[in-house]
C-alpha positions in Angstrom: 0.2 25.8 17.9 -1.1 24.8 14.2 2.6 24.3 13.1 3.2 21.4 15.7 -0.1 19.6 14.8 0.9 16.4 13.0 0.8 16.5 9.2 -1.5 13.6 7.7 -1.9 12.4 3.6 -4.8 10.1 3.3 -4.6 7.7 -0.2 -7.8 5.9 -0.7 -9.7 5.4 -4.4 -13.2 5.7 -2.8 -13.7 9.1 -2.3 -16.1 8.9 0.1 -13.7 7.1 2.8 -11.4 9.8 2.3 -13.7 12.3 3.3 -14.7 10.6 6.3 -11.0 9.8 7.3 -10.3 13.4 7.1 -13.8 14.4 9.4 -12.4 12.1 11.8 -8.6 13.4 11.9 -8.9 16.9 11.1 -9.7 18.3 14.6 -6.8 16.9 15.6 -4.3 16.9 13.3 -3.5 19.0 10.0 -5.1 16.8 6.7 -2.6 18.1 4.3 -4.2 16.2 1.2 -6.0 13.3 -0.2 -4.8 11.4 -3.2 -6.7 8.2 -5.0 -4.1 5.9 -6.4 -0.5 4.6 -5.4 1.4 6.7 -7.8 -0.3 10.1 -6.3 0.8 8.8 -3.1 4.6 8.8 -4.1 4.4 12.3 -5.0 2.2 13.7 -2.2 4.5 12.5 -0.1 7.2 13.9 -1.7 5.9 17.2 -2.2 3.8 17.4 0.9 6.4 15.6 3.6 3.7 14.8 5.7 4.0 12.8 9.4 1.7 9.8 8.7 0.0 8.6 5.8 -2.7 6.4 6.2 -3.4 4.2 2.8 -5.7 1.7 1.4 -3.8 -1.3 -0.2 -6.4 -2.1 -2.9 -5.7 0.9 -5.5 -5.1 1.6 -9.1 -1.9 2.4 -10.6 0.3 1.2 -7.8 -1.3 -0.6 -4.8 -1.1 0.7 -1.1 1.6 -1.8 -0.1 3.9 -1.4 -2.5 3.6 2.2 -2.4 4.2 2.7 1.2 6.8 0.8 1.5 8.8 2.8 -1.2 7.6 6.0 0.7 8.8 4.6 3.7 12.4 3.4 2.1 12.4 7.0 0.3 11.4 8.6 3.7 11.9 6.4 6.6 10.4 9.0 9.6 7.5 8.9 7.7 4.7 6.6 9.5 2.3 4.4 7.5 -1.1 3.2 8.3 -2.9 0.6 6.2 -6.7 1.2 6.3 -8.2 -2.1 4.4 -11.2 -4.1 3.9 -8.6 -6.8 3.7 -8.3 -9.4 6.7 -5.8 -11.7 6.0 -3.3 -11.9 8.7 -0.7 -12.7 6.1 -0.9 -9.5 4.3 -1.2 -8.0 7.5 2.7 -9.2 8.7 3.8 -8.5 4.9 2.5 -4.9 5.7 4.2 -4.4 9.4 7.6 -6.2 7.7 8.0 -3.5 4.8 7.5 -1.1 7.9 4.4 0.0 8.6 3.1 1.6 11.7 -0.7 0.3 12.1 -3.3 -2.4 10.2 -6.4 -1.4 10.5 -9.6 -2.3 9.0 -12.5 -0.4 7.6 -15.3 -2.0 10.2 -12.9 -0.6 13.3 -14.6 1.9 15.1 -13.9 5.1 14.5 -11.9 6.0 17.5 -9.1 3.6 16.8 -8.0 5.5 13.5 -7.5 8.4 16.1 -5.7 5.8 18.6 -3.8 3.9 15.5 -2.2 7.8 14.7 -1.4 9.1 17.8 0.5 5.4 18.7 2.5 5.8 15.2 3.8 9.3 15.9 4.9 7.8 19.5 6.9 4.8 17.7 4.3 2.3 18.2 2.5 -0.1 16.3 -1.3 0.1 16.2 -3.2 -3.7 15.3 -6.6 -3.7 14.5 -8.5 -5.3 17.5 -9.9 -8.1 15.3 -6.5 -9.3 14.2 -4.8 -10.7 17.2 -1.2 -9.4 18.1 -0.1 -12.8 18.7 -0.7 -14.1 15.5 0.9 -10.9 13.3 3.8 -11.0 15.4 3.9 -15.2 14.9 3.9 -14.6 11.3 6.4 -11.4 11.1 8.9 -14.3 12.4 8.0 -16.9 9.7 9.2 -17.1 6.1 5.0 -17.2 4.4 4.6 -17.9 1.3 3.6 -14.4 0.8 7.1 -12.9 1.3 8.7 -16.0 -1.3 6.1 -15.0 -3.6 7.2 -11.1 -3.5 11.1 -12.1 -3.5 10.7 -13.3 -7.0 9.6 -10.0 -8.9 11.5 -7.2 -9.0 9.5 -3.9 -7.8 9.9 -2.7 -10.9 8.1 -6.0 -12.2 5.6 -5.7 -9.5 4.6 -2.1 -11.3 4.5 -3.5 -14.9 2.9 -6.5 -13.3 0.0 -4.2 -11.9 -0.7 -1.8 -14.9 -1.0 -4.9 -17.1 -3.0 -7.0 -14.6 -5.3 -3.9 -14.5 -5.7 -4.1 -18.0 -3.9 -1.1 -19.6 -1.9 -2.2 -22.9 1.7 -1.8 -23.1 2.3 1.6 -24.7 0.2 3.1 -21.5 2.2 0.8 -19.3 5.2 2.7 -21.1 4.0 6.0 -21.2 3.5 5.6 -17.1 6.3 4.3 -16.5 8.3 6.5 -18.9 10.1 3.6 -20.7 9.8 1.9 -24.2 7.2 -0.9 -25.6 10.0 -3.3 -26.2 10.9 -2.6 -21.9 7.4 -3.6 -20.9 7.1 -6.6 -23.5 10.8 -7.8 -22.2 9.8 -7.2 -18.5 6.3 -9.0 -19.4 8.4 -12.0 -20.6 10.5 -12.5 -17.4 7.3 -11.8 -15.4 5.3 -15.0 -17.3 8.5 -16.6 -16.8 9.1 -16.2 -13.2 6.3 -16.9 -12.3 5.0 -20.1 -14.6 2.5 -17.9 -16.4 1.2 -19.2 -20.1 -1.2 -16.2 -20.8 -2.2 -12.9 -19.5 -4.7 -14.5 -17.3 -2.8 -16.5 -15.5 -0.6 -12.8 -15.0 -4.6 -11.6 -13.6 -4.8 -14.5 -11.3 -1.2 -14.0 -9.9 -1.5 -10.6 -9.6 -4.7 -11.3 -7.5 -2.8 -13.7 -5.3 -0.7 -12.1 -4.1 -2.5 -8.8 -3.2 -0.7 -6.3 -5.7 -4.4 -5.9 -7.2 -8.0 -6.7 -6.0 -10.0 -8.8 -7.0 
């Protein structure tokens, strides 16, 4: 019976929600790891193939929404959960429209992590109760600001966008990213171009914007 309980990758940088997500799953379902940053997430999920991953979107490296939604293009019957402090509604419909299978936030109650997993492994989409339906599925329709904003960086850019915001210098954003200095510095000029930025700064405030790092 073990090998048809669902398989479930939890990425969250604070280790302590982590542990509790996997106390609250475990009898249930099989936790087969936990990773702490976006990039670990990538290749959990392709080494583990789990059923559902359930993700913060405010982590290092490579944040939670950009990270499942490549895991989700890379492996579509994979189900995504955001788990976020993060209430915008906005970021909310960005998340569903990139694919994933449940929003929830961190001051649900417990039970509706359990709910918000067994809906996604049914097909479903699981809201949290304090962000109306009616207003995510409004704003899944709409063309936000959010989703112009994200159409004008490549997801490449987004990356180099992050691990500078973050504050690494380029030859780590190289080394990461396994490209050359000159790469990141020409990628860095199209991103201040793009996006009307006169210092790194201004790169900092964008970055915090639009959600692809906290503040």
């Amino acid at each position: 019976m073990s090998s048809l309980r669902a398989r479930i990758l939890i990425a969250d940088d604070h280790t302590l929600v982590a542990q509790l997500c996997q106390r609250l799953l475990e009898s249930e379902f099989t936790i087969v790891g936990t990773v702490n940053n976006g990039r670990a997430l990538l290749r959990a999920a392709a080494e583990l193939k789990p059923d559902v991953i359930i993700a913060d979107i405010a982590m290092p490296a490579l944040n939670g929404l950009d990270a499942g939604g490549k895991a989700k293009k890379l492996y579509p019957a994979i189900k995504v959960i955001y788990l976020t402090v993060n209430t915008d509604p906005e970021l909310a419909a960005e998340a569903l429209r990139r694919g994933a299978s449940g929003y929830l936030l961190k001051t649900c109650a417990s039970s509706e992590l359990v709910v918000a997993v067994r809906e996604a492994l049914r097909g479903g989409v699981h809201i949290s109760k304090t962000l109306p339906k009616e207003i995510i599925n409004c704003l899944r329709n709409q063309n936000t600001e959010m989703v112009d904003e994200d159409a004008r960086l490549t997801a490449r850019q987004r990356e180099v966008l992050q691990l500078l915001a973050e504050g690494k210098v380029m030859k780590e954003v190289a080394d990461i990213l396994k490209m050359t200095t000159r790469t990141v510095a020409f990628h860095k000029y199209r991103i201040m171009q793009i996006v009307g930025a006169n210092s790194s700064a201004d790169l900092v405030r964008y970055a915090v914007r639009n959600n692809i790092i906290a503040a």
